[in-house]
C-alpha positions as CSV (number, residue, x, y, z in Angstrom):
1,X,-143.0,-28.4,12.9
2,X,-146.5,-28.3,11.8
3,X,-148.9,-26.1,13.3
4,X,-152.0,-28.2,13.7
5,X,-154.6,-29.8,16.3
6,X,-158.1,-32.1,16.3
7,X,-160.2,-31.3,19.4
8,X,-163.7,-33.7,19.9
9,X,-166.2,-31.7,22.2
10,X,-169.4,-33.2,22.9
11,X,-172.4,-31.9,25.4
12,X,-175.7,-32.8,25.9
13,X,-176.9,-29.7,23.5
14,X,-173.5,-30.0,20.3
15,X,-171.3,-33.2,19.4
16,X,-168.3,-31.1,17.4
17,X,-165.2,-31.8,16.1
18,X,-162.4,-29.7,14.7
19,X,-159.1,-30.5,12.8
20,X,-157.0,-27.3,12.4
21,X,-154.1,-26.6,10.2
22,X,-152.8,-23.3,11.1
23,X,-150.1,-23.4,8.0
24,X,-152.6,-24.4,5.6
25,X,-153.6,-23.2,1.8
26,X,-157.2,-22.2,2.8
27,X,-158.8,-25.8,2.2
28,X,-162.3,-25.9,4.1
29,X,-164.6,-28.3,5.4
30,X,-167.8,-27.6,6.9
31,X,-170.9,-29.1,8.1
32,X,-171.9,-27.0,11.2
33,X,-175.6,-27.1,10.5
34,X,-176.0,-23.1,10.4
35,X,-175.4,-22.6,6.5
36,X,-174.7,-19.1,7.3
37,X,-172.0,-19.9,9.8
38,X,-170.4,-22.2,7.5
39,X,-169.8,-19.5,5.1
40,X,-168.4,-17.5,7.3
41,X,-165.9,-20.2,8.9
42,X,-165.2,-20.7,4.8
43,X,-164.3,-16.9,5.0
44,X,-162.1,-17.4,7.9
45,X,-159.8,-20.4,6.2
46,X,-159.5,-18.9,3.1
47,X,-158.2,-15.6,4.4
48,X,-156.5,-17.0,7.1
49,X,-155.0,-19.7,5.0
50,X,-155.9,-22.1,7.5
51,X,-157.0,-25.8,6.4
52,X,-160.4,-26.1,8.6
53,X,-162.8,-28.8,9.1
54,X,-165.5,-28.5,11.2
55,X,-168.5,-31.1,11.6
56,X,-171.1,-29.7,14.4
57,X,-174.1,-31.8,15.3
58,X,-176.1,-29.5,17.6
59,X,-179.7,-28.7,18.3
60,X,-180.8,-26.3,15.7
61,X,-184.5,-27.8,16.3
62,X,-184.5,-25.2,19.6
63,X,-182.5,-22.3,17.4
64,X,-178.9,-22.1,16.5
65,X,-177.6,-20.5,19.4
66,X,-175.4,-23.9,20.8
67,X,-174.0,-24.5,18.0
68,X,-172.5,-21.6,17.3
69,X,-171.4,-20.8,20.1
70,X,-170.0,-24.5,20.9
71,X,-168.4,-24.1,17.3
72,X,-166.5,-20.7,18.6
73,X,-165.3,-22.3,21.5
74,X,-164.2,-25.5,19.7
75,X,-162.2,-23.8,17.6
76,X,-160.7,-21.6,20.2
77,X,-159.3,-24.8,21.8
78,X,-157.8,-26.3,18.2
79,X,-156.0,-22.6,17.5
80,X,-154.9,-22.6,21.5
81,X,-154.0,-26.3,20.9
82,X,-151.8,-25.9,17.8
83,X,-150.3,-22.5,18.3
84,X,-148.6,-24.0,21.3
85,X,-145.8,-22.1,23.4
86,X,-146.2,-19.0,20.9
87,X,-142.3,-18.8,20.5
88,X,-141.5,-16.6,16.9
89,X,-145.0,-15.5,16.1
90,X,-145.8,-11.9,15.2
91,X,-147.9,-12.2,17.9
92,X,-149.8,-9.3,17.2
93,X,-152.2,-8.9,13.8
94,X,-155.0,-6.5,12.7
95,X,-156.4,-6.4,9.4
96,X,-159.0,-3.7,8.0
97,X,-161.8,-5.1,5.0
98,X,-164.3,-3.7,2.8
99,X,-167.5,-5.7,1.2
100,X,-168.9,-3.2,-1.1
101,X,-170.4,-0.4,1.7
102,X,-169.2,-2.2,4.7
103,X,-166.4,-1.9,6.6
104,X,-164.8,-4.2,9.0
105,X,-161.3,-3.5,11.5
106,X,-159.8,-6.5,13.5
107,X,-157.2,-6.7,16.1
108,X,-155.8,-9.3,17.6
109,X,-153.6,-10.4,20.3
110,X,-152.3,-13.5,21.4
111,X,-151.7,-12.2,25.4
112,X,-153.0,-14.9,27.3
113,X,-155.9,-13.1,28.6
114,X,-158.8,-13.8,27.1
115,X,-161.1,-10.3,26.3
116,X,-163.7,-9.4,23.7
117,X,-164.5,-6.0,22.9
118,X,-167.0,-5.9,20.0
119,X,-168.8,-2.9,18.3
120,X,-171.0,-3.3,15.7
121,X,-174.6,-2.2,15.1
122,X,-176.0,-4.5,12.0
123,X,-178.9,-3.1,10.1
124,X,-180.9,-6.2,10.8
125,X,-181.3,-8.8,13.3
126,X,-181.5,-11.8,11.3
127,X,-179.7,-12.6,7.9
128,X,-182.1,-15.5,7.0
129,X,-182.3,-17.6,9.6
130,X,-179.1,-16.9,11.5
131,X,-179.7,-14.1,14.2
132,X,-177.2,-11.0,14.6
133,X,-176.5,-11.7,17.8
134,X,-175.0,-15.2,17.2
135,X,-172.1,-13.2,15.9
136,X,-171.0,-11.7,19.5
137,X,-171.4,-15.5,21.1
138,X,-169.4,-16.9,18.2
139,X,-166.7,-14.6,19.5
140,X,-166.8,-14.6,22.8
141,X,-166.8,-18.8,22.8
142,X,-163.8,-18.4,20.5
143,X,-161.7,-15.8,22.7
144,X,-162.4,-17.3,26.4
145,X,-161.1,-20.6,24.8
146,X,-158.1,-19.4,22.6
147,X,-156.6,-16.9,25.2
148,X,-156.8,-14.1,22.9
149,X,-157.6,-10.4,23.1
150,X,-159.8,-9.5,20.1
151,X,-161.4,-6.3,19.2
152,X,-163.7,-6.2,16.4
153,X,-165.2,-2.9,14.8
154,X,-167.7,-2.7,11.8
155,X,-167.3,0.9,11.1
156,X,-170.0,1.1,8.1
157,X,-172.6,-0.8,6.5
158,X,-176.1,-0.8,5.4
159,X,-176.6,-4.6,4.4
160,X,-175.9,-7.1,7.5
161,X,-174.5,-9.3,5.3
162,X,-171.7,-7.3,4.2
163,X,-171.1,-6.0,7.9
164,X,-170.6,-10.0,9.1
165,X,-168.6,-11.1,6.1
166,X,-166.8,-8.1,6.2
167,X,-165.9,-8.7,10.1
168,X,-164.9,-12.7,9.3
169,X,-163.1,-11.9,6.6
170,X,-160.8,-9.5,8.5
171,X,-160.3,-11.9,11.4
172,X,-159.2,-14.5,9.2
173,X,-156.4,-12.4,7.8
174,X,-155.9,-10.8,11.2
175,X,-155.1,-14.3,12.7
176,X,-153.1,-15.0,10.2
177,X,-150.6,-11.9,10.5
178,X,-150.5,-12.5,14.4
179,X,-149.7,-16.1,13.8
180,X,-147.0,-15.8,11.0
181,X,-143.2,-16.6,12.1
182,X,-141.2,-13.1,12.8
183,X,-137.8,-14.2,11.9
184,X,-136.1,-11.6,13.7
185,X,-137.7,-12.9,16.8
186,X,-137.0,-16.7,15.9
187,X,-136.8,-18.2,19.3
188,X,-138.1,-15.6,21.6
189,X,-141.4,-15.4,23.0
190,X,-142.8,-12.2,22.6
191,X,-143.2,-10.8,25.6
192,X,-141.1,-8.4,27.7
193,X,-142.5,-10.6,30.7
194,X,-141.6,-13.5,29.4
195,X,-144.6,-15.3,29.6
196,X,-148.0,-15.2,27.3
């Protein structure tokens, strides 16, 4: 069975559309309009060895803030989509990265309740164009969407650009540790309630 979903979203302020693969080889294709954001969904596929297409028409004329956000939350519903009833995943995943000085902890958890706890202080507001604090609304679009608790802590860093890619890099192969099959839980979801 083949982990995968397509979700259109379209507002007055973003037109997007997503095709997910969750048991992919890391294949990407984006056009989200924010360059910056594009490199870091690359960052997400190929550590998460996700397939991802994204095309995002938004209204970057104003700034970037739609869509980004938008983009979070479109995925959300594409990984909520194709991960399904959650029966044999890990469940949980957490993943810690370096880029040079930076350094980035993830942890995930596919619970059902959707929570973002964030802590990082980047060294700039802006990288380029894209503003620092897109990050944090990238996230929270992405979590209240995909029903996931997510706590993400940059714990060094002196260039902002490490301390992103450093942070997207270990969500991507957070994801894909809480999404992988546990086959000593094959058939079970896991939950002592018995419900995610």
């Amino acid at each position: 069975m083949q982990r995968s979903a397509t979700v259109t979203r379209n507002t007055k302020e973003t037109q997007i559309e997503v095709e997910l693969n969750i048991d992919g080889t890391g294949q990407a294709d984006l056009d989200t309009g924010v360059p910056f954001l594009d490199h870091m969904l690359d960052q997400i596929a190929r550590h998460g060895l996700f397939d991802l297409r994204v095309k995002t028409v938004g209204d970057t004329y104003i700034d970037d803030h739609h869509s980004v956000e938008d983009t979070g939350i479109t995925i959300g519903q594409a990984l909520a989509q194709a991960v399904g009833d959650k029966v044999g995943i890990t469940r949980f995943g957490h993943s810690y990265v370096p880029l040079d000085e930076a350094l980035s902890r993830v942890v995930i958890d596919f619970s059902g309740r959707p929570g973002l706890f964030l802590n990082a202080e980047f060294t700039r507001g802006a990288i380029g164009r894209f503003d620092t604090q897109l990050v944090w609304e990238f996230f929270q679009g992405f979590v209240n969407h995909a029903n996931v608790t997510l706590h993400i802590d940059n714990l060094k860093g002196q260039n902002a650009h490490h301390q992103v890619e450093s942070i997207f890099k270990a969500f991507g192969k957070a994801l894909r540790m809480a999404l992988t099959a546990d086959a000593r839980q094959a058939g079970q979801l896991p939950s002592t309630k018995g419900a995610l």
